[in-house]
C-alpha positions as CSV (number, residue, x, y, z in Angstrom):
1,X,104.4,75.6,120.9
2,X,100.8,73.9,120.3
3,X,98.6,76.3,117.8
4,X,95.0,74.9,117.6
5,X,91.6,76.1,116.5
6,X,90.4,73.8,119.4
7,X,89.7,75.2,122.9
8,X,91.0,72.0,124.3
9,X,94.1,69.9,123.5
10,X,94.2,65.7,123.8
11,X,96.6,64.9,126.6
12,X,97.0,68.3,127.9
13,X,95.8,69.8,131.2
14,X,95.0,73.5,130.8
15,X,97.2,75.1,134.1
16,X,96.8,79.0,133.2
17,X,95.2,81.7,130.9
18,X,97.3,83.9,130.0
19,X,95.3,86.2,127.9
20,X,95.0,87.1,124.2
21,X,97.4,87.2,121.3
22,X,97.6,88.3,117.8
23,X,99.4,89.0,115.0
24,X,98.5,90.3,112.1
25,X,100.0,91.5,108.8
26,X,99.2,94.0,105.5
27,X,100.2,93.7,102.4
28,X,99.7,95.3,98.9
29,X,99.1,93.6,95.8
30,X,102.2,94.3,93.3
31,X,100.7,95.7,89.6
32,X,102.2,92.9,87.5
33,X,100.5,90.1,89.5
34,X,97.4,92.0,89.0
35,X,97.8,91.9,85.3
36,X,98.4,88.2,85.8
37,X,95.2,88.2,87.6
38,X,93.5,89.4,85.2
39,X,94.5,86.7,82.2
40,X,93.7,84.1,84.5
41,X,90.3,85.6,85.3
42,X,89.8,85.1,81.0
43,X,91.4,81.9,80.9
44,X,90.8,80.1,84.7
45,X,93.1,78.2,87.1
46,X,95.0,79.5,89.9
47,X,96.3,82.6,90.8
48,X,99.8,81.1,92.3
49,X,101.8,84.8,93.2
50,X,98.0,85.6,95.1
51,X,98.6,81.9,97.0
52,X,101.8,82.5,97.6
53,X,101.0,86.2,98.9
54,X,98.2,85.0,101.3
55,X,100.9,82.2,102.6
56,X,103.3,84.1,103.7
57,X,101.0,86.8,104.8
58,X,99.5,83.9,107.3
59,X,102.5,82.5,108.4
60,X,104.1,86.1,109.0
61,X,100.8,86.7,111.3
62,X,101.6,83.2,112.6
63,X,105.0,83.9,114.0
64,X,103.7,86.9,115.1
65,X,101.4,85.9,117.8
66,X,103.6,83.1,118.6
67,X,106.2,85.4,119.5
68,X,103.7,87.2,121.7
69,X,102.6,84.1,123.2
70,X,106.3,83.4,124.0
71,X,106.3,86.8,125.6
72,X,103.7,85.5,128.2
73,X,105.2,82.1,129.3
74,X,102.6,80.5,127.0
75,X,103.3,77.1,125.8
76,X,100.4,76.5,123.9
77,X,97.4,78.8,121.7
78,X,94.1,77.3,121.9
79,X,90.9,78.9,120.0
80,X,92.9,80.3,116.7
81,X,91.1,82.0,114.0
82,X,92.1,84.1,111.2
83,X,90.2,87.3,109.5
84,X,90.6,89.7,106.8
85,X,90.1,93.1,106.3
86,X,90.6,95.3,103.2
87,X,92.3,98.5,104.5
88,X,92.5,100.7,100.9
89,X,92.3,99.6,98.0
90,X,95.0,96.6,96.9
91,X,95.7,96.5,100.4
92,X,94.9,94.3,103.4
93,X,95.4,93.3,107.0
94,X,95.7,89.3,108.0
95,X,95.2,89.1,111.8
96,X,95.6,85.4,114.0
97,X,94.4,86.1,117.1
98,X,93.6,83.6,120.1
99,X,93.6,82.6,123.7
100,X,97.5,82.0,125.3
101,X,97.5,79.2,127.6
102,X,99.9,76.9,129.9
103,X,99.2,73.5,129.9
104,X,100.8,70.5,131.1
105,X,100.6,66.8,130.6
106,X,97.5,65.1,131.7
């Protein structure tokens, strides 16, 4: 399946909308990679368990919309964006959302 932030796709006739799709995700942050946070915030550098957090958090959202898009007969999503939302505190939702399309070979 073809996932782009573009509304149009090189080589590829759009046939169909099929509507929106989403997936989204929340997740918590775990106490000792706050304190890790925290010496990083006195010393600098990366916060690697927070990358890796916010990785699998989109990829998790990814396969979630995909999966919806599957649902529809889609073989493509087309207009992709990704937002954030806190929803208490040390938690938050990841959504994906965007337009499910068939397309076909120009």
């Amino acid at each position: 399946m073809i996932i782009t932030t573009t509304d149009t796709i090189p080589g590829r006739r759009l046939v169909r909308i099929l509507g929106l799709v989403k997936g989204s995700t929340v997740r918590s942050r775990h106490i000792g990679h706050d304190l890790t946070a925290v010496m990083k915030n006195i010393t600098g550098g990366e916060i690697r368990e927070y990358t890796k957090l916010m990785a699998e958090s989109r990829e998790q959202a990814l396969d979630r919309m995909r999966e919806e898009a599957t649902k529809m007969g889609a073989n493509a999503v087309i207009g992709v964006r990704f937002i954030t939302s806190e929803i208490m505190q040390n938690a938050s939702e990841l959504l994906v959302y965007g337009t499910a399309v068939l397309t076909e070979e120009e």
